[in-house]
RODO-2510 file (C-alpha; in nm, 4 decimals, decimal comma):
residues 109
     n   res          X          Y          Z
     1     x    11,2099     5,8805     6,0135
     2     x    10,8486     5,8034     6,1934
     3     x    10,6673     5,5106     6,2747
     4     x    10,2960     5,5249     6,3501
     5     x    10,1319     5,2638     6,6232
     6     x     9,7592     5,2746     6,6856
     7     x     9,5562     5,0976     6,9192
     8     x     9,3024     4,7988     6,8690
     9     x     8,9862     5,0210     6,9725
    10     x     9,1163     5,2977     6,7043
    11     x     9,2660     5,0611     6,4049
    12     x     8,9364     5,0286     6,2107
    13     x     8,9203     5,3910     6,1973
    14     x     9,2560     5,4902     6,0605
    15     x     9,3595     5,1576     5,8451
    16     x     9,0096     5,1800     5,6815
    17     x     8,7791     5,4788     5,6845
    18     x     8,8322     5,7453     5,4253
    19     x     8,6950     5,9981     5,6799
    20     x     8,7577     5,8226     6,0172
    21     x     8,5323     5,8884     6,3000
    22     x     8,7915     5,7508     6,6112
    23     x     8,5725     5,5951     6,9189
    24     x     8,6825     5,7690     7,2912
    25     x     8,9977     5,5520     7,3919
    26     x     9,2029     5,5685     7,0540
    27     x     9,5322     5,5801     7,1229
    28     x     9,7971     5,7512     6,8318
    29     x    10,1746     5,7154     6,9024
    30     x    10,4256     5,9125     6,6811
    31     x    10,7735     5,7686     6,7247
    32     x    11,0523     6,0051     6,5695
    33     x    11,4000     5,8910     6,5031
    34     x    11,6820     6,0902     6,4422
    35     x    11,7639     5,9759     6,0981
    36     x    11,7044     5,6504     5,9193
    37     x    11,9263     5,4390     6,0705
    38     x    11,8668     5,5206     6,4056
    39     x    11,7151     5,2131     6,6549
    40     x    11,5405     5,4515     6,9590
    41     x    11,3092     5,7395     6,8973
    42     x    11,3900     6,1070     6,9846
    43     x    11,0649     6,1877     7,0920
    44     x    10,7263     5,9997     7,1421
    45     x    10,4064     6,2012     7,0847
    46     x    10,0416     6,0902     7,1765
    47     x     9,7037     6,1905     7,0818
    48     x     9,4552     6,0236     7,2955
    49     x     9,0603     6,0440     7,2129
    50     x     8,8796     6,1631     7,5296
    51     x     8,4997     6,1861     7,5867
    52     x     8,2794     6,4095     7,3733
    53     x     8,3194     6,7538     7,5344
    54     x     8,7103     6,7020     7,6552
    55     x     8,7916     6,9740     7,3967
    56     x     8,5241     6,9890     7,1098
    57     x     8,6852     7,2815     6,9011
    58     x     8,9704     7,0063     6,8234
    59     x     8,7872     6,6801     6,7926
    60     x     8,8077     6,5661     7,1395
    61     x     9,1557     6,4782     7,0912
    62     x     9,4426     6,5232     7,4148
    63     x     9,7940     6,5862     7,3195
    64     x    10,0725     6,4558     7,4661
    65     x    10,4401     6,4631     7,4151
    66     x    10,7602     6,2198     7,5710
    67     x    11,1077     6,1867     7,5713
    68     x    11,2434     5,8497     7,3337
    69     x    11,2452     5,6363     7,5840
    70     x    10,8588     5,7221     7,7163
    71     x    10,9695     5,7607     8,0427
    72     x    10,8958     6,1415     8,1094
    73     x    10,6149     6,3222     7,9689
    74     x    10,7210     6,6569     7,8611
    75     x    10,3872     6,8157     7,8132
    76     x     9,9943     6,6842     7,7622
    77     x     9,6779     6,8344     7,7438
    78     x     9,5153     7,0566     7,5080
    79     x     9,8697     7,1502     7,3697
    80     x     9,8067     7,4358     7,1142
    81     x    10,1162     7,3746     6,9209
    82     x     9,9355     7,0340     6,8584
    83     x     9,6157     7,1688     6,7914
    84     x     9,7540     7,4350     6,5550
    85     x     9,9050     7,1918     6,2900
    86     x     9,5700     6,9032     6,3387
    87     x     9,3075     7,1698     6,3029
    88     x     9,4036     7,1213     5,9708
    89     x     9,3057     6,7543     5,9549
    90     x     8,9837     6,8331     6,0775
    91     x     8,8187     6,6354     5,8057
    92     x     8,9629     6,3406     5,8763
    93     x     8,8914     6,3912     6,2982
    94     x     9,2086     6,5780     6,3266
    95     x     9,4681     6,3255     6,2387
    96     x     9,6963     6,3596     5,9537
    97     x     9,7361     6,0005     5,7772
    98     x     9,9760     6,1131     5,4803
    99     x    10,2077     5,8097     5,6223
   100     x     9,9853     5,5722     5,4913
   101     x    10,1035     5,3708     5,2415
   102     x     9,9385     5,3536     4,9531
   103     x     9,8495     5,0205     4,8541
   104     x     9,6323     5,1058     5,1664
   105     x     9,4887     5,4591     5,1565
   106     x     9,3412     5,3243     4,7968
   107     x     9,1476     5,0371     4,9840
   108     x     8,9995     5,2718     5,2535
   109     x     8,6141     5,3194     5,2357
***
């Protein structure tokens, strides 16, 4: 099961662009649970959108990834792994919104 958070700065852009455009300072967090009925996440990961020129072959976008409990960051940075699967979103500034429900991916604009 995964839940999706996104900042304030980068909620416009992914609740209702149809091809968002997030501003430097969006923050993505991925929380993964074990199964359904599981209360605490597995694993947290991050995409956070840097300055224009951080890493412009993948939108600008840093990677990171942390244990459940967000207390110890595994790995961050330009994390190919990352990269690899969101080069395909490219169209959409590298994130995959597919979680969307979609009552609101019909709305977006």
């Amino acid at each position: 099961s995964i839940t999706v958070y996104v900042n304030e700065l980068g909620r416009k852009a992914m609740m209702h662009e149809r091809t968002p455009r997030f501003p430097k300072g969006s923050v993505i967090v991925k929380e993964k649970l074990p199964s359904q009925e599981s209360t605490s996440p597995e694993l947290l990961t991050v995409m956070i959108k840097r300055e224009q020129g951080y890493n412009p072959e993948n939108g600008d976008w840093e990677y990171m990834a942390l244990d459940g409990d967000g207390k110890e960051v595994r790995a961050r940075g330009q994390l190919e792994k990352c990269q690899a699967c969101h080069r395909m979103a490219e169209y959409n500034d590298y994130v995959h919104r597919n979680y969307l429900p979609a009552e609101v991916r019909k709305k977006l604009k």
